[in-house]
C-alpha positions as CSV (number, residue, x, y, z in Angstrom):
1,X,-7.9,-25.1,29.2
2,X,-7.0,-28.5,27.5
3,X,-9.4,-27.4,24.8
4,X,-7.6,-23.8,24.1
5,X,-4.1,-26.0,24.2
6,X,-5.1,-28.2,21.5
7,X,-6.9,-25.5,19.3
8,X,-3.8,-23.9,19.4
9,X,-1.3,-26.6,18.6
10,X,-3.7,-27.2,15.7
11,X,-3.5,-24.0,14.7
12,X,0.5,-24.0,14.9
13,X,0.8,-27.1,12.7
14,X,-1.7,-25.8,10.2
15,X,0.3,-22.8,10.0
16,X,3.3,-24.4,10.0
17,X,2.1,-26.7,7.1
18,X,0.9,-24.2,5.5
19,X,4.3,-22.1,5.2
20,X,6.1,-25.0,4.1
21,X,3.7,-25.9,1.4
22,X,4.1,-22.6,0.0
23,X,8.3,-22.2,0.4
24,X,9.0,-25.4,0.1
25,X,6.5,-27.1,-2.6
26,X,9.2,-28.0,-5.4
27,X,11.6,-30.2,-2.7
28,X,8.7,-32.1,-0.4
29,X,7.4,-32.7,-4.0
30,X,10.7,-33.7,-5.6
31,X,11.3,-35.9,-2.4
32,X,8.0,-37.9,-2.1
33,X,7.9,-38.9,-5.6
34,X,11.7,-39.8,-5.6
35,X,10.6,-41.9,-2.9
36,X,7.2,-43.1,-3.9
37,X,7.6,-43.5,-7.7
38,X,10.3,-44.1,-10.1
39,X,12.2,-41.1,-11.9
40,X,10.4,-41.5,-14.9
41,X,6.9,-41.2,-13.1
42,X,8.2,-38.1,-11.1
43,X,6.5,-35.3,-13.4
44,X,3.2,-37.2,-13.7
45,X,2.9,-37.3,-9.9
46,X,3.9,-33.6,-9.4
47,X,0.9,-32.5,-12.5
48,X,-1.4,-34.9,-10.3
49,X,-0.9,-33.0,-7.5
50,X,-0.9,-29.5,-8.7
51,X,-4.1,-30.3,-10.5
52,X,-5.4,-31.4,-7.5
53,X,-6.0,-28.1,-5.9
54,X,-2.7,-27.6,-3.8
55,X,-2.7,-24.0,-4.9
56,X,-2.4,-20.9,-2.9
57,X,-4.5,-18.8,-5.9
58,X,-6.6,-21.7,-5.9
59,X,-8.1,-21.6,-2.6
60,X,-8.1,-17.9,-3.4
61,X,-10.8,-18.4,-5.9
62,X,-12.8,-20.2,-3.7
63,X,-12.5,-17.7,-1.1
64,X,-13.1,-14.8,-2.6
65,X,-16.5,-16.8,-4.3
66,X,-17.8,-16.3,-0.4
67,X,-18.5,-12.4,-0.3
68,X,-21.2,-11.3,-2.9
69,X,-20.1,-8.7,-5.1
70,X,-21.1,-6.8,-8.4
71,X,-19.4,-5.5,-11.2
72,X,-19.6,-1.9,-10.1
73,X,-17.7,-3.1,-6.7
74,X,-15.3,-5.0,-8.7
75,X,-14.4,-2.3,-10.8
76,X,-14.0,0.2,-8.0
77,X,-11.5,-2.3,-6.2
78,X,-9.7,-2.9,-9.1
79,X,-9.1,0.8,-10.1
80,X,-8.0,1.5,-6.6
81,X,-5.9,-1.9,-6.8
82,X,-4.4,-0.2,-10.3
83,X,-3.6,3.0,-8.1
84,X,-1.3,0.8,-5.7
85,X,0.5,-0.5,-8.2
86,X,-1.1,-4.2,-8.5
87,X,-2.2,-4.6,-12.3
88,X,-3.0,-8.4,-12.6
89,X,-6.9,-10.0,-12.6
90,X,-5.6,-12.0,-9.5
91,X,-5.4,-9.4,-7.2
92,X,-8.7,-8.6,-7.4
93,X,-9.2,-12.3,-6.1
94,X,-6.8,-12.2,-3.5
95,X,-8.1,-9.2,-1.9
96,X,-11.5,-10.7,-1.4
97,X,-10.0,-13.5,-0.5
98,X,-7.7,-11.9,2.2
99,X,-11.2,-10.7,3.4
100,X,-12.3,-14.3,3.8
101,X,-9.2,-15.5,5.3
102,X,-8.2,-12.4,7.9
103,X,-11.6,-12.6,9.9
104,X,-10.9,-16.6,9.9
105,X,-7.2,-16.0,11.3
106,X,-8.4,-13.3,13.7
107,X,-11.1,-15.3,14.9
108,X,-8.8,-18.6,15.4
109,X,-6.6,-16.7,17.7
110,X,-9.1,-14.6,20.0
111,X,-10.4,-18.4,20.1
112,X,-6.8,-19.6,21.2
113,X,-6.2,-16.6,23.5
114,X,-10.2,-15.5,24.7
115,X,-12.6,-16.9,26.6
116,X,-14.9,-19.2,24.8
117,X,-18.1,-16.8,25.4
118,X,-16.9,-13.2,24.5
119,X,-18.9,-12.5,21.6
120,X,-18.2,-9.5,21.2
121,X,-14.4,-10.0,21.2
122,X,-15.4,-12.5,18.2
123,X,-17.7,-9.8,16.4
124,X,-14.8,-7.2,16.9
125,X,-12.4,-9.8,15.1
126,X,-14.7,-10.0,12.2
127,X,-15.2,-6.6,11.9
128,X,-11.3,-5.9,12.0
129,X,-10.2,-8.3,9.7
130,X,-12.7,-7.8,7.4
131,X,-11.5,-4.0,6.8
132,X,-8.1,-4.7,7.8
133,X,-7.2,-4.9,3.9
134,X,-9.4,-2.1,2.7
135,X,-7.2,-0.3,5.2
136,X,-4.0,-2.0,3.8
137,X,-5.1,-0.9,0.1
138,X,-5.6,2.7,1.3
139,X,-2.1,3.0,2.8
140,X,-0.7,1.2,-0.2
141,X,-2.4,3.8,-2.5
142,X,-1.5,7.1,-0.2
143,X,2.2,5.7,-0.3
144,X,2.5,5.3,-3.9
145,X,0.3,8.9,-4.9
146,X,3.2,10.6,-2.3
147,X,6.3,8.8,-4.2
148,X,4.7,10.0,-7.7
149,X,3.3,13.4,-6.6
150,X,7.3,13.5,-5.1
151,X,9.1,12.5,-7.9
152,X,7.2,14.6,-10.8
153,X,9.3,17.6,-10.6
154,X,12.2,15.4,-11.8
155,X,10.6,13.8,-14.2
156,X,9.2,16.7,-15.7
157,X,13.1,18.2,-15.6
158,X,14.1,15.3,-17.6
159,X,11.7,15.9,-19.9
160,X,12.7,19.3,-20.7
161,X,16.0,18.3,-21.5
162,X,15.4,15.3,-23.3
163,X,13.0,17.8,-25.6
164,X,15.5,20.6,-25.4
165,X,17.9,18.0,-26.8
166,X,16.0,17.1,-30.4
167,X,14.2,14.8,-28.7
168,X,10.1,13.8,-29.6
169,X,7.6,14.4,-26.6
170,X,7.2,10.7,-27.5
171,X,10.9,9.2,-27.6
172,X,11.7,12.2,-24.3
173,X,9.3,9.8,-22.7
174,X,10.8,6.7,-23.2
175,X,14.0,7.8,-22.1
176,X,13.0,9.4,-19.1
177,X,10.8,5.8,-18.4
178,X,14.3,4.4,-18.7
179,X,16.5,6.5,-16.5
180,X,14.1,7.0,-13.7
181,X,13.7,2.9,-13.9
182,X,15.5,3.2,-10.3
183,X,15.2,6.7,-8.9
184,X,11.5,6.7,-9.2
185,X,10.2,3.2,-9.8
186,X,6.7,4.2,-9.4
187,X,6.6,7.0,-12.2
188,X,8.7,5.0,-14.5
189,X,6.1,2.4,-14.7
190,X,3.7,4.6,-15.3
191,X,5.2,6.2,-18.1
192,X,6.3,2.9,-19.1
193,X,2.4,2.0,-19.5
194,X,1.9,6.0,-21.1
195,X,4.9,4.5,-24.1
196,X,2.7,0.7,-24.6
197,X,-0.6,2.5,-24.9
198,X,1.4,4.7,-27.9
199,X,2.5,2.5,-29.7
200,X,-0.4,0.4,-29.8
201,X,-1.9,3.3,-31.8
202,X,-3.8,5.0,-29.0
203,X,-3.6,9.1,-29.0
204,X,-0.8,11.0,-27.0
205,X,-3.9,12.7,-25.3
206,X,-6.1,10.0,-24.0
207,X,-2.5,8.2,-23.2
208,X,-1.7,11.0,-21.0
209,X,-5.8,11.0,-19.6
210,X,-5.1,7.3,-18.4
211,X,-1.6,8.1,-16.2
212,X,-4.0,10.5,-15.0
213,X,-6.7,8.0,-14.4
214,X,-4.6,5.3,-12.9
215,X,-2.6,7.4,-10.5
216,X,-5.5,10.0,-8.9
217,X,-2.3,12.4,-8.4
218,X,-4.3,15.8,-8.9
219,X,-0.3,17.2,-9.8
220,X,0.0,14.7,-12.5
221,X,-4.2,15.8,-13.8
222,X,-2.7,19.4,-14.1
223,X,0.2,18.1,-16.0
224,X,-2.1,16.2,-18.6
225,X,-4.4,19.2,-18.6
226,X,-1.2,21.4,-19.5
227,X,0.6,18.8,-22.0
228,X,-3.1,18.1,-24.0
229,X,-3.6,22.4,-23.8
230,X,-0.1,22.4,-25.3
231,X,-0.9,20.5,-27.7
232,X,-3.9,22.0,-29.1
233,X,-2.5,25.4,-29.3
234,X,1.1,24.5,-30.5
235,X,2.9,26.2,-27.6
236,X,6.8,25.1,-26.7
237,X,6.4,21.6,-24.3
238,X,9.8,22.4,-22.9
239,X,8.9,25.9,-21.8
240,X,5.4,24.5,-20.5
241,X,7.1,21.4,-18.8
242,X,9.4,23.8,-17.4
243,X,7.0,26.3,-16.0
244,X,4.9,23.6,-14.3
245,X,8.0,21.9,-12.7
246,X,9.0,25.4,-11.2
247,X,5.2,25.5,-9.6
248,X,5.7,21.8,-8.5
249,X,8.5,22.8,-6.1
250,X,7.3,26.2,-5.7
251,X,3.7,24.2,-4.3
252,X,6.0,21.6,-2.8
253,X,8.2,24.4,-0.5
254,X,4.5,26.0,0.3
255,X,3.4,22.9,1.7
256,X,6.6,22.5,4.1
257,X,6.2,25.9,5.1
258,X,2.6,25.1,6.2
259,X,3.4,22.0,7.9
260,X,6.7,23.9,9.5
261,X,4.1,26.7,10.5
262,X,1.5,24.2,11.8
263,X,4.0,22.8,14.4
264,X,3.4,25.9,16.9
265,X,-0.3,24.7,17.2
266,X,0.3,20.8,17.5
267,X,2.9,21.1,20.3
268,X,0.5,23.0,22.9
269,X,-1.3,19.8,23.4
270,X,2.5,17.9,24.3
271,X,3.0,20.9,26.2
272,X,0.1,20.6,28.1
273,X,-0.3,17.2,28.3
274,X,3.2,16.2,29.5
275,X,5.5,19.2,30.0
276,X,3.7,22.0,32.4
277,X,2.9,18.8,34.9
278,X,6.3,18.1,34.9
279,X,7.4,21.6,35.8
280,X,4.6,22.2,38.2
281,X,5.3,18.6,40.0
282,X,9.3,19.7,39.9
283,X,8.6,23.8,41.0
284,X,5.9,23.4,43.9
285,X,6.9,19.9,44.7
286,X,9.7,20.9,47.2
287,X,7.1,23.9,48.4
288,X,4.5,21.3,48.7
289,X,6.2,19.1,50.9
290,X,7.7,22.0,53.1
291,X,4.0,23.3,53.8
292,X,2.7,19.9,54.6
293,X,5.9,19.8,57.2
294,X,5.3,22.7,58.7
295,X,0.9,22.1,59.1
296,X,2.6,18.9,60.9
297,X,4.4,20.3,62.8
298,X,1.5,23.0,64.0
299,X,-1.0,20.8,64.5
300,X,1.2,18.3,66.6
């Protein structure tokens, strides 16, 4: 028992320690050196110690150095990484190292909360943690694909008037990038990307292929599919854009329908479950209880 206290006071302070390392860096810094050093040695103390190592994406590194990995695993978590929304080399890092470090935590409180000899409890922790942010990733990504297969149809309306207007396919896509900025924050990056990749002198086509790519929307591979087709031919984009954001809300009010439809099925298993034993406990309860009165009563 004393052992379980004092793993988890230890625990507690690491924790503890650790949170106001991370919130609070810049003023325990600012206060030891005003109090250790003079002002004029105050920035060669704080490089010191940030050289040192006392770095959250430090110990990241080393972390994430613990699984072994290749390049074709690398580049499958960093395209589904790019579909959630997280761009930057690091996260890469930090999601193997959240791998190393969610076991550990799991692990440190079945030890503060378990017996010391349930192994299993401790081989269940592993296995948890160490998918726990796989599962995280794939929520991320589901959450993000919904908000951009949502927010198309406007998108695509905005295009059709910005192109209606005099506008380029090109400059309609900036300013729809722009407007959407808070409406759809999602979708506005992405097309935010679709202008960069432009004007660094890459084709309108393979620009287009890489939203495609980086969202795995199979609404926004139709649209590409549509816009590159439109292109090749010479076809109106404003008539095409239009057409497809008709069949996006045309698919969308299809798919509540079915849901709506599917509702009839999914509540027999409520009804079963919880409702007819309530009415049968409520109907032949009182009948119930009179018969068993009466047998009484009989055999008495």
């Amino acid at each position: 028992m004393g052992l379980v206290i004092f793993s988890f006071i230890a625990i507690f302070l690491l924790i503890g320690s650790a949170g106001l390392l991370l919130f609070y860096r810049d003023a325990m810094f600012h206060r030891v050196t005003s109090v250790i050093t003079p002002e004029s040695k105050q920035g060669g103390l704080l490089d010191n110690l940030q050289q040192k190592g006392v770095s959250l994406g430090r110990l990241v590194e080393h972390l994430e150095r613990l699984i072994p990995k290749n390049q074709n695993e690398v580049s499958v978590t960093q395209q589904r990484l790019i579909r959630a929304g997280y761009r930057k080399d690091s996260a890469v890092k930090f999601l193997y190292g959240a791998k190393v470090l969610v076991p550990l935590t799991f692990c440190l409180i079945v030890a503060a909360i378990a017996p010391a000899d349930s192994f299993f409890i401790y081989l269940a922790a592993l296995g948890v943690g160490f998918l726990l942010p796989d599962f995280w990733l794939g929520r991320r990504i589901s959450i993000r694909q919904r908000r951009i297969r949502l927010g198309l149809p406007d998108v695509l309306d905005l295009l059709v008037i910005c192109v209606e207007a005099g506008l380029s396919m090109d400059q309609a896509t900036v300013r729809t990038a722009d407007e959407l900025s808070i409406a759809h924050p999602a979708l506005s990056d992405e097309l935010g990307i679709v202008v960069l990749e432009q004007r660094a002198g890459r084709p309108r086509a393979d620009a287009w292929k890489h939203f495609a790519e980086r969202t795995g929307v199979d609404s926004v591979r139709n649209l590409v599919s549509i816009l590159v087709q439109s292109e090749q031919f010479g076809t109106s984009i404003a008539k095409t854009l239009r057409v497809h954001s008709e069949t996006l809300r045309t698919q969308r009010r299809q798919a509540a329908e079915e849901q709506a439809a599917k509702t009839t099925i999914k509540l027999v298993f409520p009804l079963v479950l919880f409702i007819f034993p309530s009415l049968f406990v409520v109907t032949l309860g009182p009948a119930i209880i009179i018969m068993s009165d009466s047998f009484q009563k009989f055999f008495n």
